[in-house]
N, C-alpha and C positions, 0 to 999 in steps of 0.2 A: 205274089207273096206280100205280106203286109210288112209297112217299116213299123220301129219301135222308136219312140221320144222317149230322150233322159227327162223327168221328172224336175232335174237337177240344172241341168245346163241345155237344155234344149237339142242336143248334140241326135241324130235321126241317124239309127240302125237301119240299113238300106238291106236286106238280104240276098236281092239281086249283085250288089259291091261286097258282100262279108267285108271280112276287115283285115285288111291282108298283113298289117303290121305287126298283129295277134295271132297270125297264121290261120287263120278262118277264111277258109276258100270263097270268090264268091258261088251262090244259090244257097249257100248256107240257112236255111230258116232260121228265127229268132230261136224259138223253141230247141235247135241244134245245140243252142252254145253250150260250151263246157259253164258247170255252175260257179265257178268262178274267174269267169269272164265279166270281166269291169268296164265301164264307161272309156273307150279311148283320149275323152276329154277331160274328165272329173272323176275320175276313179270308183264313179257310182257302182253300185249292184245291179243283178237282173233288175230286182225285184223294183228298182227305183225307176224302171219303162212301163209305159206305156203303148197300146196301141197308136199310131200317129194319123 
């Protein structure tokens, strides 16, 4: 699965880890998230990742 780079804070969406503080199980695919699910570090948007 591909990770995602914040645009903003460098902060790398791992989907193999989801984000468990978010309730995002890991294997979660990027493309899974709820649309608004924000940067755990900087409160970025999807829309502000990247492939990494």
């Amino acid at each position: 699965m591909t990770k995602w780079r914040c645009t903003i804070c460098d902060h790398v969406y791992d989907p193999a880890e989801g984000d468990p503080a978010a309730g995002i199980p890991a294997g979660t695919p990027f493309e899974a998230l709820p649309d608004d699910w924000a940067c755990p570090d900087c409160g970025a948007t999807k829309g502000d990742f990247v492939p990494a």
